[in-house]
C-alpha positions as CSV (number, residue, x, y, z in Angstrom):
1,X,-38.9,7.9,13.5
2,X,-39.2,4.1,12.7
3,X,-42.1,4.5,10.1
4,X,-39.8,6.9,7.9
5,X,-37.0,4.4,8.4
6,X,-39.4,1.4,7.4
7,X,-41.0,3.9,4.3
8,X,-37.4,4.4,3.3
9,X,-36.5,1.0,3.1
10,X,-39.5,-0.2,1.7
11,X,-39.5,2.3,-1.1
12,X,-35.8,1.6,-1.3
13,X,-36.8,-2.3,-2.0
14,X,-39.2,-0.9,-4.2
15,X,-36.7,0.8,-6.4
16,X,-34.5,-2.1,-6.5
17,X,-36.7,-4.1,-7.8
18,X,-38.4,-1.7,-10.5
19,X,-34.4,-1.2,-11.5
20,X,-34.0,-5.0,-11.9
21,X,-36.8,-5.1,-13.7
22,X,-35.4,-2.7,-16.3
23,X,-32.0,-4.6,-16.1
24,X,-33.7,-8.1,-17.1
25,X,-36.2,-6.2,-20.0
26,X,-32.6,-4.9,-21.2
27,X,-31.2,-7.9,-20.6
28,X,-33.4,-10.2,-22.1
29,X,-33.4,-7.8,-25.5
30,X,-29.7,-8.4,-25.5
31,X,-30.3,-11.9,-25.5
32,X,-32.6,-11.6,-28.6
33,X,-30.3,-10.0,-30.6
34,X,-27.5,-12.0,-30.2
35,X,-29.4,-15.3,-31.4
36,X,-31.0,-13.3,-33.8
37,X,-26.8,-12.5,-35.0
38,X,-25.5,-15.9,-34.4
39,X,-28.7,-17.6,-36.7
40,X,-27.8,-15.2,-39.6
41,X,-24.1,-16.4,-39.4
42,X,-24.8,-20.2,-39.2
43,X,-27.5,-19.4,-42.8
44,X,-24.7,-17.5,-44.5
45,X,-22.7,-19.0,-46.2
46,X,-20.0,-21.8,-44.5
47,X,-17.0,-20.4,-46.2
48,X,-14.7,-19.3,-43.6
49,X,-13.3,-16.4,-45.4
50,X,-17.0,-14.8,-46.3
51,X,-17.7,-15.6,-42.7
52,X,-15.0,-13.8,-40.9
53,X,-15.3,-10.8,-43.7
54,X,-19.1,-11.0,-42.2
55,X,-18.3,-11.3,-38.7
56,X,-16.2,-8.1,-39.1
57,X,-18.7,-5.8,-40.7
58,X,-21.5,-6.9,-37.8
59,X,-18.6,-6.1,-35.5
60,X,-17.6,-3.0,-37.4
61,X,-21.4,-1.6,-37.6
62,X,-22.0,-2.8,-34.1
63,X,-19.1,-0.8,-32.5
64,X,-20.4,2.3,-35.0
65,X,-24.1,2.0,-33.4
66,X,-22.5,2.3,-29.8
67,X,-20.1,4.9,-30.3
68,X,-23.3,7.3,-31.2
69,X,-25.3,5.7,-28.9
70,X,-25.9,8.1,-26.1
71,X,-25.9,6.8,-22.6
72,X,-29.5,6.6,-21.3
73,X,-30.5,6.2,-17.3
74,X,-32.4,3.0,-17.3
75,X,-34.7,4.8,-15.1
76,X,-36.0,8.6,-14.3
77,X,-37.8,7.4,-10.8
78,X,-36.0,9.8,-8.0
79,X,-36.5,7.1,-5.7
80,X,-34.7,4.3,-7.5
81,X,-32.0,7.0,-8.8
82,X,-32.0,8.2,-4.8
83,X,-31.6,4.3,-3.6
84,X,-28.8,3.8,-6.3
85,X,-27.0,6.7,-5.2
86,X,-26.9,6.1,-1.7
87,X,-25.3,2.6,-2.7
88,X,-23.1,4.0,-4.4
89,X,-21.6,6.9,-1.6
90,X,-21.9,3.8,0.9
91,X,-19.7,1.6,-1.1
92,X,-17.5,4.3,-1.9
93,X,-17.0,6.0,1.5
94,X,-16.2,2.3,2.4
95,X,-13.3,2.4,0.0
96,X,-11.8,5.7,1.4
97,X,-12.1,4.4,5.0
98,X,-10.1,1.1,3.9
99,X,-7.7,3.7,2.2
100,X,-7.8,6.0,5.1
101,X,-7.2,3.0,7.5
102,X,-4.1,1.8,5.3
103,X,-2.8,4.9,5.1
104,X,-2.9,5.3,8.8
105,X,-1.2,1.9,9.3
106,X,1.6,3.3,6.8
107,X,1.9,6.4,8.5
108,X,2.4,4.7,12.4
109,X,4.7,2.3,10.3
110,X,6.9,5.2,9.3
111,X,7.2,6.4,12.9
112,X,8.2,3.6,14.2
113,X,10.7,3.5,12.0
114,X,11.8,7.0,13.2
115,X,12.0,6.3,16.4
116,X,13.9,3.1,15.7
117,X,16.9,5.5,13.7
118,X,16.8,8.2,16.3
119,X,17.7,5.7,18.6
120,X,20.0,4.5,16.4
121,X,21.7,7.6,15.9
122,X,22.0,8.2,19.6
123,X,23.4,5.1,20.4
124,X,26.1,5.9,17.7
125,X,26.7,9.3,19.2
126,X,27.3,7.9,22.4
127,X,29.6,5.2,21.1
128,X,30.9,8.6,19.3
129,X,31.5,10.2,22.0
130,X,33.4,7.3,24.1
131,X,35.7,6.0,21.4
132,X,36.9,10.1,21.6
133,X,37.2,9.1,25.2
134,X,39.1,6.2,24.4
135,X,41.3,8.4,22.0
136,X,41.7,10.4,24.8
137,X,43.1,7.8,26.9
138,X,45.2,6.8,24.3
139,X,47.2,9.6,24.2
140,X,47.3,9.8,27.6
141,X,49.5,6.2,27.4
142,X,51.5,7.6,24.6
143,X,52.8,10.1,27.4
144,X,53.1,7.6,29.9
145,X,55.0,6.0,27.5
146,X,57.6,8.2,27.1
147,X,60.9,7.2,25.7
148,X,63.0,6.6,28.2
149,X,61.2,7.1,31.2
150,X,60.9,4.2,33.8
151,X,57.0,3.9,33.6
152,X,57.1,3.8,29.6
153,X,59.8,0.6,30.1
154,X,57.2,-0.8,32.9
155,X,54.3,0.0,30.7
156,X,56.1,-1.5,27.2
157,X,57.3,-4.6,29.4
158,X,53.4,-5.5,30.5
159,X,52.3,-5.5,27.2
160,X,54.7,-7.3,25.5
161,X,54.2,-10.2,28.4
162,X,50.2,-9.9,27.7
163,X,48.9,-8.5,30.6
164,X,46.4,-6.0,29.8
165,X,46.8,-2.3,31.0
166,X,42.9,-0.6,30.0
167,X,39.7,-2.4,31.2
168,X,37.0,-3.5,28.3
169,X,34.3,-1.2,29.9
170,X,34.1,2.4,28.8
171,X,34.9,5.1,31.7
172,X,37.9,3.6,33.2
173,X,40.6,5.2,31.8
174,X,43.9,2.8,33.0
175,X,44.3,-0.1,35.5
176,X,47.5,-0.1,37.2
177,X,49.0,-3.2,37.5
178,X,47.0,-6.6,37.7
């Protein structure tokens, strides 16, 4: 088991390198031609207008010569196109576990939010349901009050000399007298 996983990544090393290799040939090509370009502009001709007509054709034929260029693999060795690959679904299976992960965050996030409002909403139906409680009291004054009844004087009397006739918490209904 541990000589296929040392063969694996010694062939994987192997690959690398025969693709940087390839990369550096390419690369140093690249190089060759561009100072092969910028010579030929400094011996043309130092008139800025012929040079930026002659910059624009180079640039115009260059992007011609790409456009039918057909995209060619650097290399056609399985094991450096295998080792490339696997890179490539690590990296990216790495991305969807971050995006995964993120979502997941969002997503607990979210319910927290929901069970912040449900608790929200049942503390307002609660409220809800005592302020009809209140309302219910309330009318039960109005009767007490009645006009011309001895209570309703009693009652109107209090209140007008401050002295409070409901407690603040919810539930008790009436106080008598303090």
């Amino acid at each position: 088991m541990e000589r296929e996983a040392q063969s694996s990544q010694s062939s994987e090393a192997a690959a690398k390198a025969v693709l940087l290799e390839e990369c550096e040939e390419q690369f140093g090509l690249l190089q060759k031609l561009q100072n092969e370009i910028i010579l030929a502009d400094t011996e043309a001709n130092d008139d800025q207008s012929n040079e930026a007509v002659n910059r624009l054709i180079a640039i115009t034929s260059e992007l011609e010569q790409w456009q039918e260029m057909e995209p060619k693999l650097l290399t056609t060795s399985p094991e450096v196109l295998l080792a490339v690959g696997k890179e490539e679904l690590q990296r990216l299976n790495n991305q969807l576990k971050m995006v995964l992960s993120c979502s997941q965050a969002k997503l607990d996030a979210q319910k927290k939010i929901l069970k912040r409002c449900r608790a929200f909403k049942s503390t307002k139906e609660r409220e809800r349901e005592i302020s009809g409680q209140e309302t219910d009291s309330a009318f039960a004054v109005a009767q007490y009050r009645a006009p011309g009844s001895v209570k309703g004087e009693i009652t109107d009397l209090l209140a007008n000399a401050g002295v409070p006739l409901f407690a603040s918490s919810p539930g008790v209904e009436m106080m008598g007298f303090p």
